[in-house]
C-alpha positions as CSV (number, residue, x, y, z in Angstrom):
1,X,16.9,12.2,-13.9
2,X,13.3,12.6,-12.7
3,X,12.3,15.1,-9.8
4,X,9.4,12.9,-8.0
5,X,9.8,10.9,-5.0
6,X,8.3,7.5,-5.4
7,X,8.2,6.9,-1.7
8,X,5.9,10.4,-1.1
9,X,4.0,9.3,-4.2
10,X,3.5,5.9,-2.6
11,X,2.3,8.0,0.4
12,X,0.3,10.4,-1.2
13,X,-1.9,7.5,-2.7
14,X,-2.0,5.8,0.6
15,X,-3.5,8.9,1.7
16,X,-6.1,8.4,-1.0
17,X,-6.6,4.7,-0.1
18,X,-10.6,4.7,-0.7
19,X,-10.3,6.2,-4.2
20,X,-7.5,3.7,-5.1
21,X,-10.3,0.6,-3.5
22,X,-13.3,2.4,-5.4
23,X,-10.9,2.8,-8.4
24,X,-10.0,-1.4,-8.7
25,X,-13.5,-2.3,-7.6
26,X,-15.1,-0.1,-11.0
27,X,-12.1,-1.3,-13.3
28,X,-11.8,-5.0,-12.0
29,X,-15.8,-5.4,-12.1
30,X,-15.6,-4.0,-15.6
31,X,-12.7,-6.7,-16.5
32,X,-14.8,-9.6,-14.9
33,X,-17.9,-8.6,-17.4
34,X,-15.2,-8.8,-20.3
35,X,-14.4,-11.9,-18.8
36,X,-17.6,-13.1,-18.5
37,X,-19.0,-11.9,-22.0
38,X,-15.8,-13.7,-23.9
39,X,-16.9,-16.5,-22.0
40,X,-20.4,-16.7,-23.1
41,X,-19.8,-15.3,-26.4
42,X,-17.4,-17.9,-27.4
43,X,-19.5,-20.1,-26.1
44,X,-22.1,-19.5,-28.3
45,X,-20.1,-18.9,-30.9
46,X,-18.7,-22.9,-30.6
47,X,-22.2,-24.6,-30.6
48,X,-22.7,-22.2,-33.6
49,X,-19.9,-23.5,-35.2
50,X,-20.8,-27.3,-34.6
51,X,-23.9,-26.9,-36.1
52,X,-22.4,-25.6,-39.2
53,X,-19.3,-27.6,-39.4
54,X,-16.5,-24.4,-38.4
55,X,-16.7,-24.7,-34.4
56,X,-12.7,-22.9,-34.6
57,X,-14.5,-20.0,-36.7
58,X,-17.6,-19.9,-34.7
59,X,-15.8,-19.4,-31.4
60,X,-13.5,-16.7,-32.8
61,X,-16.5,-14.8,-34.2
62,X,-18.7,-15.0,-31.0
63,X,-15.4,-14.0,-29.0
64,X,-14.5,-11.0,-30.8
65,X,-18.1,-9.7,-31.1
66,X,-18.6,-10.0,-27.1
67,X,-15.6,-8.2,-26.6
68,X,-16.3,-5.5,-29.1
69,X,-19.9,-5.0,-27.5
70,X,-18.1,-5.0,-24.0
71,X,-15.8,-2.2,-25.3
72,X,-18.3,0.2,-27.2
73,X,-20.6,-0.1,-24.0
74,X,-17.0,0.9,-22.5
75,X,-16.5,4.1,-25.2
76,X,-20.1,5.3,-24.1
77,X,-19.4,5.4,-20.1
78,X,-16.0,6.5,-20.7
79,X,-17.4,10.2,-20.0
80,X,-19.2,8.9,-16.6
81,X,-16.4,7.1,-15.3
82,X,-13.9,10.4,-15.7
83,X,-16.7,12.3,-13.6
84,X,-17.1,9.6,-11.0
85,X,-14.2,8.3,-10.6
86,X,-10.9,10.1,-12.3
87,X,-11.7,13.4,-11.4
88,X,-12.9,12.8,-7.7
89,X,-9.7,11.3,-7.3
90,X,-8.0,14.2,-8.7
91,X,-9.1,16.1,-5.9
92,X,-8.4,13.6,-3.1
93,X,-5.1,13.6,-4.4
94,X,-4.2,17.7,-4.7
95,X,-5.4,17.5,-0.7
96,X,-3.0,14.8,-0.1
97,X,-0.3,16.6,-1.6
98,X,-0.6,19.3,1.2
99,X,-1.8,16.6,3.8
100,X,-5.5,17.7,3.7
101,X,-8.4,15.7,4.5
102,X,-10.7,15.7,1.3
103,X,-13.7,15.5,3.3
104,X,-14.2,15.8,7.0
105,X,-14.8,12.4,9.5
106,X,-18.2,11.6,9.4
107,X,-18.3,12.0,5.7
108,X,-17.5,9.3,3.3
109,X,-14.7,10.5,1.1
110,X,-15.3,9.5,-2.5
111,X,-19.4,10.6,-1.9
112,X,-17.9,14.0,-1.0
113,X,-15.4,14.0,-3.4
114,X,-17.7,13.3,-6.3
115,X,-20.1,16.2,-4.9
116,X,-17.2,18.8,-5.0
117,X,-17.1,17.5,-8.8
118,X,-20.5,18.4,-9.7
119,X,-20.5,21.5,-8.1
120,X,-17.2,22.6,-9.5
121,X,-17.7,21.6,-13.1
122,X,-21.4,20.7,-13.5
123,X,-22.6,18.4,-15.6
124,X,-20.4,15.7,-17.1
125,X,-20.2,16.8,-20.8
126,X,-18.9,20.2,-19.3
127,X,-16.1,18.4,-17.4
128,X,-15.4,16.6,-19.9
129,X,-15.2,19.5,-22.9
130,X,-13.2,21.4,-20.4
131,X,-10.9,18.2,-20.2
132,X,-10.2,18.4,-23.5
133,X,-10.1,21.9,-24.4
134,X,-6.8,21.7,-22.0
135,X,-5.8,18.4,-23.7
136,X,-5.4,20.2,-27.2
137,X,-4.2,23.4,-25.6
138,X,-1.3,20.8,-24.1
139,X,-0.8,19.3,-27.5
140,X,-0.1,23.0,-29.4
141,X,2.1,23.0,-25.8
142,X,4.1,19.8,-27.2
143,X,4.4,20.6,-30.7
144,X,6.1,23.9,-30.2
145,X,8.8,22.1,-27.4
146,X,9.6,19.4,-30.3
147,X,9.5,21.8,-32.8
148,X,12.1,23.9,-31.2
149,X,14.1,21.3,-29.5
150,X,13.5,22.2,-26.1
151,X,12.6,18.3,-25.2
152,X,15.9,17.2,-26.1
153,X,18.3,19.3,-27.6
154,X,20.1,16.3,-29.2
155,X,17.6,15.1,-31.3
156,X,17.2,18.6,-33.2
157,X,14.3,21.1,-34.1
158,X,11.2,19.5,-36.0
159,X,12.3,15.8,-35.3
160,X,9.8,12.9,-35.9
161,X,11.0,11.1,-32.6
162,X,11.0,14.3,-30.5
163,X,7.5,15.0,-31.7
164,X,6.5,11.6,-30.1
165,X,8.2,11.9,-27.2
166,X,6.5,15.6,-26.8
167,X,3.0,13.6,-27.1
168,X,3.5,10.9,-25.0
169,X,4.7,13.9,-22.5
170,X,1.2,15.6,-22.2
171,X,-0.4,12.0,-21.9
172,X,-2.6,12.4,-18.4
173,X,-1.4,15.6,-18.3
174,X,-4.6,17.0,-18.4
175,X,-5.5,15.9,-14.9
176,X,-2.6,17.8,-14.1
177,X,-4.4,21.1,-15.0
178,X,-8.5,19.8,-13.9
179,X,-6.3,19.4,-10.4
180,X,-4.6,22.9,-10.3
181,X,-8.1,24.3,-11.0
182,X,-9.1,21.9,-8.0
183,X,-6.7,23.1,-5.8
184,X,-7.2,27.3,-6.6
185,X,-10.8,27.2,-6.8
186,X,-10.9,30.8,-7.5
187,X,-13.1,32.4,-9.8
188,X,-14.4,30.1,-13.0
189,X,-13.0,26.4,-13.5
190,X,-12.3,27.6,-17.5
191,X,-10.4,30.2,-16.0
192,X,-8.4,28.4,-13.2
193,X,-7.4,26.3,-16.0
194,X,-6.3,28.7,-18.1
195,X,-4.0,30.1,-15.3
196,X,-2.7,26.5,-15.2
197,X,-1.7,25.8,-18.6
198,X,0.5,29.3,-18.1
199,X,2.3,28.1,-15.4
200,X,2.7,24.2,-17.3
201,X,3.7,26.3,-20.2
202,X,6.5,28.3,-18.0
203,X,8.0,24.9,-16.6
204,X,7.0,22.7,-19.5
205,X,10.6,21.4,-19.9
206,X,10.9,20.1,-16.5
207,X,7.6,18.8,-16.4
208,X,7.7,16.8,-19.8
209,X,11.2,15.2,-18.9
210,X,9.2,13.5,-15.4
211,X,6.3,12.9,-17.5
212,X,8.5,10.8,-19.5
213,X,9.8,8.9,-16.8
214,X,6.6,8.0,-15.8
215,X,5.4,6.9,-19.0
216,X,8.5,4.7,-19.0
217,X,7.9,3.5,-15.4
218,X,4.0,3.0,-16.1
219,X,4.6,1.0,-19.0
220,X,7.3,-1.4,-17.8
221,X,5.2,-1.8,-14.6
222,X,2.3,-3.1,-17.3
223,X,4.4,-5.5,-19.0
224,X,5.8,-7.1,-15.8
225,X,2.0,-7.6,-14.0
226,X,1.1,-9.0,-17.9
227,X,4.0,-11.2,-17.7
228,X,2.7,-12.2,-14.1
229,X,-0.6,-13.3,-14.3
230,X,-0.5,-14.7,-17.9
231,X,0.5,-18.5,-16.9
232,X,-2.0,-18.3,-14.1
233,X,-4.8,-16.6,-16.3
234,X,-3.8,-19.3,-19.1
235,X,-4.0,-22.1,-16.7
236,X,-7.8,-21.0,-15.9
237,X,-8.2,-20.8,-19.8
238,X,-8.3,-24.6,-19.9
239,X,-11.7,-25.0,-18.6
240,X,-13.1,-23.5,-22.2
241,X,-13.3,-25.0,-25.1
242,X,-10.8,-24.1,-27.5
243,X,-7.2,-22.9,-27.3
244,X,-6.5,-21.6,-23.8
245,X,-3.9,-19.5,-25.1
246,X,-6.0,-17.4,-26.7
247,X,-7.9,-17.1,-23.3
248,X,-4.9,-16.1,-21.3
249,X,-3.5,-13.6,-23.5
250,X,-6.9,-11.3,-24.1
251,X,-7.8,-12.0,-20.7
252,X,-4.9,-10.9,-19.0
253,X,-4.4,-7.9,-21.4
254,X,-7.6,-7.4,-19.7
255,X,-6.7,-7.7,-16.7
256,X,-3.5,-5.6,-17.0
257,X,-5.3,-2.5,-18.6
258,X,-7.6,-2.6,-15.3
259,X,-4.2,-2.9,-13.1
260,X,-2.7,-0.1,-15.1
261,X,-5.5,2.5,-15.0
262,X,-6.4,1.6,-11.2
263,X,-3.2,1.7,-9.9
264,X,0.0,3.0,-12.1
265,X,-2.6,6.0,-13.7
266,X,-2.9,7.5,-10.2
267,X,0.7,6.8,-9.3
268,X,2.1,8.8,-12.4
269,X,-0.7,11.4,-11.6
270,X,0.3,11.6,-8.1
271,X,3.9,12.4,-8.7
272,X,3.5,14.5,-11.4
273,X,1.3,16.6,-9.9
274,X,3.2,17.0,-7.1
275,X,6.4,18.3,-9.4
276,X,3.8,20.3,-10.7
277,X,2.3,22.4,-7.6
278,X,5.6,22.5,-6.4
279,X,7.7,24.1,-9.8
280,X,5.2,26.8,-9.7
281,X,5.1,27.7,-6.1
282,X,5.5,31.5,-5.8
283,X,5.3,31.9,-9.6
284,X,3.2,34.3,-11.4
285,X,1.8,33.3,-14.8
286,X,3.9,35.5,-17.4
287,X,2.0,37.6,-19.8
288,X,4.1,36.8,-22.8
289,X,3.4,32.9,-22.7
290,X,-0.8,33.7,-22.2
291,X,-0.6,36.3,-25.2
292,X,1.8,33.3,-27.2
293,X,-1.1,30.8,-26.3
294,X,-3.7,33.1,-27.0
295,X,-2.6,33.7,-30.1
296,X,-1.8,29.9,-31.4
297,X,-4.4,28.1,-29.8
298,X,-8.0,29.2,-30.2
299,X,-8.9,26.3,-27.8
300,X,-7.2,28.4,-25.6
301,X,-8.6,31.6,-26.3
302,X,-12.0,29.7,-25.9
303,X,-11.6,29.2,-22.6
304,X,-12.0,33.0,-21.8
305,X,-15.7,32.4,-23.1
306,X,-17.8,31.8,-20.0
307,X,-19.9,28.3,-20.2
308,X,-23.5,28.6,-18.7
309,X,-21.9,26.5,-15.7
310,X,-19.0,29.7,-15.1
311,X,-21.8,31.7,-15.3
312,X,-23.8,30.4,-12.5
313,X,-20.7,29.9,-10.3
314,X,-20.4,33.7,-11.3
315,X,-23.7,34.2,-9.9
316,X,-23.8,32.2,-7.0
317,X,-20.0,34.3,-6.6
318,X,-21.8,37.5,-6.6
């Protein structure tokens, strides 16, 4: 079975209670201006169509293009968001896993918590390459567990299913890492993180059988909130022109995407992180894994390289 404790994890987000507010008030305002740009779009998009004789057509189009400008405008923040929002959240929740306050009483938490970001890692695109430098480093990690049966004996070496298991293993996982580095602080970020892919490495079995759980837990929690709201959300659909069904089942994907990456993200980051920090306690990371990374992963072997941002946290060291 699984080694997290739901009730601590539900704790150790209630500790974080502003980041999980800040966290639905960014994703739910982004799902209102989906909302509101389907709305208008296919609005347009049906006059359009009555002009020219296809109103069904001309809904659809307008629609679809609204939502795929929503979502490109989406792909650009997507950087921004993980700086001001995911990783400050990271932090809050490494200091709630040891019941420490992530910023003192007269400070407001997620402002402090996003200033401990840019001082850690810098500018977003460094956070951000250092996010997924780890995230391939984690997928050599997963190949080699599937590839030698480690994930689950059972299914064999080299099969097809445990390979996808082993990738939806390291999904989020790179938080994991950006929070070990969060919680050290010692020396370069590039190098705390290198320290904590050797000790995910050492316990990687154990670590990829909760991730697992989580995914499945994260995923059925999804489908019940979808299952949820989509009457309601349909029901609202029949003040539009055209089918409401359509309506209630984008909008309440929508809506479920929001509720999944405000709420069950953090909850599966929360608890696996807190397996994490506590399978490595009083371990040392062991020379043979770094050299075996170091020599199949150049991502990994690129994170001895110092970035101009390790270099002036060297400086401002010395």
């Amino acid at each position: 079975m699984w080694d997290f404790s739901i009730s601590r994890t539900a704790g150790i987000l209630a500790q974080t209670a502003p980041f999980i507010r800040f966290r639905l008030a960014v994703y739910f305002a982004i799902a209102l201006i989906y909302l509101l740009t389907f709305g208008l779009g296919s609005g347009i998009g049906y006059v359009a169509g009555v002009l020219i004789g296809m109103p069904s057509i001309g809904r659809v189009v307008g629609g679809a293009m609204s939502l795929g400008l929503v979502t490109y405008g989406l792909g650009w923040a997507r950087d921004y968001l993980f700086q001001l929002v995911k990783a400050p959240h990271i932090l809050a929740m490494t200091r709630a896993i040891y019941s420490v306050p992530v910023s003192s009483a007269n400070d407001e938490p997620v402002g402090h918590a996003q200033s401990v970001i840019r001082e850690r890692f810098g500018e977003t695109r460094a956070l951000v390459h250092l996010s997924q430098t780890i995230g391939a480093v984690l997928s050599l990690v997963a190949k080699v567990m599937a590839d030698a049966g480690q994930l689950m004996p059972a299914l064999g070496k080299s099969s097809r299913i445990a390979r996808v298991l082993a990738r939806v293993s390291i999904v989020r996982t790179n938080e994991i890492i950006l929070g070990y580095d969060l919680h050290e602080q010692r020396g370069k970020p590039s190098d705390g993180c290198r320290q904590g892919l050797i000790l995910y490495a050492q316990n990687v079995r154990r670590l990829a059988k909760n991730a697992l759980w989580l995914a499945t837990f994260r995923w059925m929690s999804a489908a019940l909130f979808f299952l949820m709201i989509i009457g309601p959300v349909t029901a609202i659909g029949y003040v539009l022109p055209g089918a409401a069904w359509a309506f209630g089942l984008i909008f309440s994907a929508i809506l479920t995407w929001a509720f999944k990456v405000s709420v069950l993200e953090p909850f599966s980051t929360a608890a696996l992180m807190d397996v994490y920090l506590h399978s490595i306690e009083g371990q040392l990371p062991n020379p043979k894994w770094e050299a075996h990374l170091a020599s199949a992963s150049s991502d990994f072997r690129s994170l001895s390289i110092p970035s101009a941002h390790d270099a002036d946290v060297e400086r401002e060291a010395s």
